[in-house]
C-alpha positions as CSV (number, residue, x, y, z in Angstrom):
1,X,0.0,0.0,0.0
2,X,1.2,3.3,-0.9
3,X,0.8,6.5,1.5
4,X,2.1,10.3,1.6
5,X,2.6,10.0,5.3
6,X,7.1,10.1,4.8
7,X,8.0,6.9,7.0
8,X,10.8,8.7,9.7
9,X,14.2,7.2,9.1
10,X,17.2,8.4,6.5
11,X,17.0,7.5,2.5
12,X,19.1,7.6,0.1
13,X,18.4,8.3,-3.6
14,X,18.8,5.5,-6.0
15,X,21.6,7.3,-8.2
16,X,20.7,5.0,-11.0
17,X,17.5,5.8,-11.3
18,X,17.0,9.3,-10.4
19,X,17.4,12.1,-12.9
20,X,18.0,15.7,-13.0
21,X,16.7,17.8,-16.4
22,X,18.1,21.3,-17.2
23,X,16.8,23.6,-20.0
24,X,17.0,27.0,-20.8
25,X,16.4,29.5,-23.7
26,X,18.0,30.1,-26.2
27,X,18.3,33.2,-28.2
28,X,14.6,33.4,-26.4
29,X,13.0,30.9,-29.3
30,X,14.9,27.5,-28.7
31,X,15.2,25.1,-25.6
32,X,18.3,23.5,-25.2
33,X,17.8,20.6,-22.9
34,X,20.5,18.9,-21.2
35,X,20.8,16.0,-18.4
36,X,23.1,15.8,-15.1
37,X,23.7,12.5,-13.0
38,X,23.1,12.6,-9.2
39,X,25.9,11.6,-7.6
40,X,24.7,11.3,-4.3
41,X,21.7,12.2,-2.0
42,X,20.0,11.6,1.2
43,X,17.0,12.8,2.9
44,X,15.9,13.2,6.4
45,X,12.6,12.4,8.3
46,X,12.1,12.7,11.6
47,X,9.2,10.7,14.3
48,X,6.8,13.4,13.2
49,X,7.2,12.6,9.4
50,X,8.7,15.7,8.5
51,X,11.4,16.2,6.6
52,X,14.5,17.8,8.3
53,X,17.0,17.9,5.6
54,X,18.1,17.2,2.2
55,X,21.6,16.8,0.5
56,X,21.9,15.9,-3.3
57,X,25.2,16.3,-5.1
58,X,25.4,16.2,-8.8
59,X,28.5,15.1,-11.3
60,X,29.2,19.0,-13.1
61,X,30.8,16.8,-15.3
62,X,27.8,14.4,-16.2
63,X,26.5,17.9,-18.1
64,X,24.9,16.1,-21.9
65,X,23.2,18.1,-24.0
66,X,23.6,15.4,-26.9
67,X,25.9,18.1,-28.9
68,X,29.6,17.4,-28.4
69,X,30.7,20.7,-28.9
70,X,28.1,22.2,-26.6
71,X,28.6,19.8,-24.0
72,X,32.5,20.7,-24.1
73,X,31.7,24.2,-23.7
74,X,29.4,24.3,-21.7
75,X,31.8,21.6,-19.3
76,X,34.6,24.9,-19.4
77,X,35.0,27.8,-17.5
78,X,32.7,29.7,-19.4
79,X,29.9,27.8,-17.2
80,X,30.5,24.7,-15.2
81,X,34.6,25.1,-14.9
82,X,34.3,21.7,-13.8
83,X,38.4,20.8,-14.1
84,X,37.8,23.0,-10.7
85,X,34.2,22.7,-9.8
86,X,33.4,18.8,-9.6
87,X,30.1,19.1,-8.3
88,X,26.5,20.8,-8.0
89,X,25.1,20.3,-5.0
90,X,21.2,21.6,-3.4
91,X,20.7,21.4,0.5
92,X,17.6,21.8,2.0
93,X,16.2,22.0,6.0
94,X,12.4,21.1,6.1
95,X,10.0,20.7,3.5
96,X,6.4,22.3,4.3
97,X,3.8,20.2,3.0
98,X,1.1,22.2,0.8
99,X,-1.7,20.0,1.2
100,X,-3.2,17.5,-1.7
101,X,-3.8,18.5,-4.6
102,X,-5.7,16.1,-7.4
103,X,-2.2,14.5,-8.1
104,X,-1.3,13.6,-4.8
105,X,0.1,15.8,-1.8
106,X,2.4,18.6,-2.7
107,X,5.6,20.3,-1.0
108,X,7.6,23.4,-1.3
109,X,11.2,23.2,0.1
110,X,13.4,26.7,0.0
111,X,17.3,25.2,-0.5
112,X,20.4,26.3,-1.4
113,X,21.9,25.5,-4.8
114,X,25.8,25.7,-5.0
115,X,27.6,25.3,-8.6
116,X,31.1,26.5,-9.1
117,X,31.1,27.9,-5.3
118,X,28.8,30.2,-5.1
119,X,25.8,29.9,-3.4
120,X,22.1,30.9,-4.4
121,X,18.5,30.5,-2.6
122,X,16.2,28.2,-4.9
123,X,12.6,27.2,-4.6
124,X,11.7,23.5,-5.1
125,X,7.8,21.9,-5.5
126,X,7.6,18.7,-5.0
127,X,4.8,17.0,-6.5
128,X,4.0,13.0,-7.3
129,X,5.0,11.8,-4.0
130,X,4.3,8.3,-3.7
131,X,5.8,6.2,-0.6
132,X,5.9,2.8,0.6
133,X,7.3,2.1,4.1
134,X,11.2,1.3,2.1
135,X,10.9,2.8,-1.1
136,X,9.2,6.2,-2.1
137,X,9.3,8.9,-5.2
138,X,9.0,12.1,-6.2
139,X,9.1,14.9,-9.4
140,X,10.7,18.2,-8.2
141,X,11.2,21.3,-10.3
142,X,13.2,24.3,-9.8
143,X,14.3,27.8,-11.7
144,X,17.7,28.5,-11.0
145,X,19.1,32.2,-12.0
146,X,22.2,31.3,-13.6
147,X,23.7,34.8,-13.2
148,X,23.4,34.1,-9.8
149,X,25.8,31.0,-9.6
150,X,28.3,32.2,-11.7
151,X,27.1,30.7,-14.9
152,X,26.9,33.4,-17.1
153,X,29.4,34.6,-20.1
154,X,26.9,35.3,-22.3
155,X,24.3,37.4,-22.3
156,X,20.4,36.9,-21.3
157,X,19.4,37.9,-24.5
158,X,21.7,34.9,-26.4
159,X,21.2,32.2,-23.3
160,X,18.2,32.8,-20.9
161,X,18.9,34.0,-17.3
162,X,16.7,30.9,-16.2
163,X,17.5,27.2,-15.6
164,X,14.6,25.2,-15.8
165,X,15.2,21.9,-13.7
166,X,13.3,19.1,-12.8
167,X,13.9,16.3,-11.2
168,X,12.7,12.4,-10.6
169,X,13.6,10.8,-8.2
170,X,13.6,7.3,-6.4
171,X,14.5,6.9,-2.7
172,X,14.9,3.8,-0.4
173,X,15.1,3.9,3.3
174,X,18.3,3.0,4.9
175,X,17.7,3.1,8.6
């Protein structure tokens, strides 16, 4: 049987089988999608099955937009620099629950997103949950201002100021 109640204990994403999407404009006609791997990630949830934290890190270098030449670009220090800046990482205290909504209940989380070093607040909803006592996921999406983290040589009007992400995830309890 499947619940939204979040079973307390600490889980761990399955790497394998979550995925992280990242699109933005360009020249404000096209979208450019792109995929990163999750590297790592665990999440939180305490007696009163609510979650206290969240830690995902992301491979900068698992950056595929399915164009070589972008993907080598876009892996230099114009925007990931990720011979210095290995990771992406998002860290989160709690996550407020925003009731149900026809799809299931929904959740709002305000985190941190880090790429290259710096540091910038970031909305998350969370949406789809779906959780068994071991196993449980969940969609999240996110718009990340990329001037914000650093990741911005070009201008807004060639590449769009937003990053659209979004995110699906699998989680199994560990303890």
């Amino acid at each position: 049987m499947t619940t939204t109640q979040l079973p307390a204990g600490t889980w761990q994403l399955d790497t394998g089988a979550t995925t992280v999407n990242v699109s933005v404009k360009m020249l404000g006609v096209f979208t450019v999608p792109a995929t990163l791997s999750v590297t790592s990630g665990t999440i939180e949830i305490d007696a009163n099955h609510e979650v206290t934290g969240v830690d995902i890190t992301v491979g900068a270098a698992s950056y595929s937009s399915k164009n070589a030449k972008r993907n080598k670009h876009v892996l230099g220090s114009d925007f990931l620099d990720t011979d210095n800046h290995a990771t992406i990482s998002f860290r989160a205290g709690q996550v407020s629950s925003d009731g149900a909504s026809s799809t299931g209940a929904t959740y709002t989380s305000a985190g941190v997103v880090t790429i290259k070093g710096q540091s910038s607040p970031v909305d998350v909803a969370i949406a789809g949950v779906d959780v068994t006592s071991d196993t449980g996921s969940f969609s999240a999406t996110a718009t990340v201002d990329r001037k914000a983290i650093g990741v911005g040589k070009f201008s807004t009007l060639v590449i769009g100021q937003d990053l659209q992400l979004e995110v699906a995830a699998i989680a199994r309890r560990v303890s």
